[in-house]
C-alpha positions as CSV (number, residue, x, y, z in Angstrom):
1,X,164.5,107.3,-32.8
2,X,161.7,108.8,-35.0
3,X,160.4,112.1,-34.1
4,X,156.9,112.2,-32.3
5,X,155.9,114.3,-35.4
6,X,155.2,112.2,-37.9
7,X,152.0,111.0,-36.0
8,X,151.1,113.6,-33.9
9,X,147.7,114.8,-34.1
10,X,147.6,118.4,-36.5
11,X,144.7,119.5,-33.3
12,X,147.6,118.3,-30.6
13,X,150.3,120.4,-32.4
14,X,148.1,123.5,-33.2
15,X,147.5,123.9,-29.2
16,X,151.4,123.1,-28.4
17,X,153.6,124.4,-31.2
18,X,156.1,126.0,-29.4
19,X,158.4,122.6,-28.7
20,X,161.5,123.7,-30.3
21,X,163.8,120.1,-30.0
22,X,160.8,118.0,-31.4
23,X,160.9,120.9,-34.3
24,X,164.8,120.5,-34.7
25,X,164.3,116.5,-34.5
26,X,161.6,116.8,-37.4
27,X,163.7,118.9,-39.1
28,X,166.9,116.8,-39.3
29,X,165.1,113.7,-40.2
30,X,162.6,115.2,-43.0
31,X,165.8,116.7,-44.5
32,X,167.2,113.7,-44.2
33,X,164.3,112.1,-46.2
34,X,164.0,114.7,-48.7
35,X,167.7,114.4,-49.5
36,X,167.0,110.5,-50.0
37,X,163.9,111.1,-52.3
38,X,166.1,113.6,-54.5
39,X,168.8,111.5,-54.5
40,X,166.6,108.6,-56.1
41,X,164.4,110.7,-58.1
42,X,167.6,112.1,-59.7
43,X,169.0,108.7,-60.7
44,X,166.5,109.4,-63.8
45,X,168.3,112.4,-64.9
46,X,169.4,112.3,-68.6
47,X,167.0,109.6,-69.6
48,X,164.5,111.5,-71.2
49,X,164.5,113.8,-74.0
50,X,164.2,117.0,-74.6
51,X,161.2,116.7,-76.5
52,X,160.1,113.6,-74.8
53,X,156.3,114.4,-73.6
54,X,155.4,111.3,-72.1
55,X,153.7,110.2,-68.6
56,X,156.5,108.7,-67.2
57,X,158.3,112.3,-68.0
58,X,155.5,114.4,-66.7
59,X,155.7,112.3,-63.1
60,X,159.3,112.7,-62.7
61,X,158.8,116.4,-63.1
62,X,156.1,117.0,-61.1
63,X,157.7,114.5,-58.5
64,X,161.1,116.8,-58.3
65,X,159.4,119.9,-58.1
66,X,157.3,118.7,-55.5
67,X,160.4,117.2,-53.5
68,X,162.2,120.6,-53.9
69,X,159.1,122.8,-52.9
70,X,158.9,120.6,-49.4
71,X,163.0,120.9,-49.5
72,X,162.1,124.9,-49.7
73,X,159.2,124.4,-46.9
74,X,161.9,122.9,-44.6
75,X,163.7,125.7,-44.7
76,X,160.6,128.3,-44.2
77,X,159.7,126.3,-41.3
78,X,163.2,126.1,-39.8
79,X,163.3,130.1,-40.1
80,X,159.7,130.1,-38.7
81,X,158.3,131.7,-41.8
82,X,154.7,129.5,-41.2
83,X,152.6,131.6,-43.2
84,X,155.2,131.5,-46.6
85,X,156.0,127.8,-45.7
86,X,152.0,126.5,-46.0
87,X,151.3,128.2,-49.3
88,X,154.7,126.7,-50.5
89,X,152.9,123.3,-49.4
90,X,150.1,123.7,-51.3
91,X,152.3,124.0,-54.3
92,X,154.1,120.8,-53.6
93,X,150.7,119.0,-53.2
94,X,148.8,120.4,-56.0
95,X,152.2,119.2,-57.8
96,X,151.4,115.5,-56.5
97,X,148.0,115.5,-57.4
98,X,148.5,116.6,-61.0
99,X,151.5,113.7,-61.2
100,X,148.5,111.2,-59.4
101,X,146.5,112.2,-62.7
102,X,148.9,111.6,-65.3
103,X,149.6,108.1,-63.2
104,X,145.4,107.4,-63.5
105,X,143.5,105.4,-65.7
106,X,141.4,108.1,-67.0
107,X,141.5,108.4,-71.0
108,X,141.9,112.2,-71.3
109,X,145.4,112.5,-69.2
110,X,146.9,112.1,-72.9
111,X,145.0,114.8,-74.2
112,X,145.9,117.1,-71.5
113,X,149.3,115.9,-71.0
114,X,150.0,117.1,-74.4
């Protein structure tokens, strides 16, 4: 059964954060997710080139070391290191955002993907 987590209200959790076994639930099935996400994102290992700087590249990049960075927040989390764990986030999403833009229509992503 899915954790109550994954759609709790951030408000809800701020004012109860101290319930340890939904914690370990989350825990086990985010790894579990992460480990998923890696093992498919990995799958494109070896098909790109050294000197390859294409989109497609750039996204797979930016989507591992995203994945890895929320792998690395898992663990903060789990050793309750909050504070380390949300700035680690940020990483991860700014990571997202800047794979969104190489994915996005706009006509200078080429110029600044070079």
């Amino acid at each position: 059964m899915a954790s109550f987590i994954w759609g709790r209200d951030p408000q809800e959790a701020y004012k109860n954060p101290y319930e340890y076994e939904a914690q370990n639930q989350f825990y086990r099935e985010a790894s579990e997710l992460l480990r998923l996400l890696i093992e498919h994102m990995t799958k494109k290992s070896g098909t790109y080139t050294r000197d390859d700087q294409s989109a497609g590249k750039a996204i797979w990049m930016l989507s591992l070391d995203s994945l890895e960075s929320l792998i690395d927040c898992l663990d903060l989390l789990r050793d309750k290191k909050h504070r380390i764990a949300g700035r680690l986030f940020r990483d991860a999403v700014e990571a997202m955002d800047t794979a969104s833009y190489f994915n996005s229509n706009d006509i200078k992503k080429d110029k600044y993907l070079r």
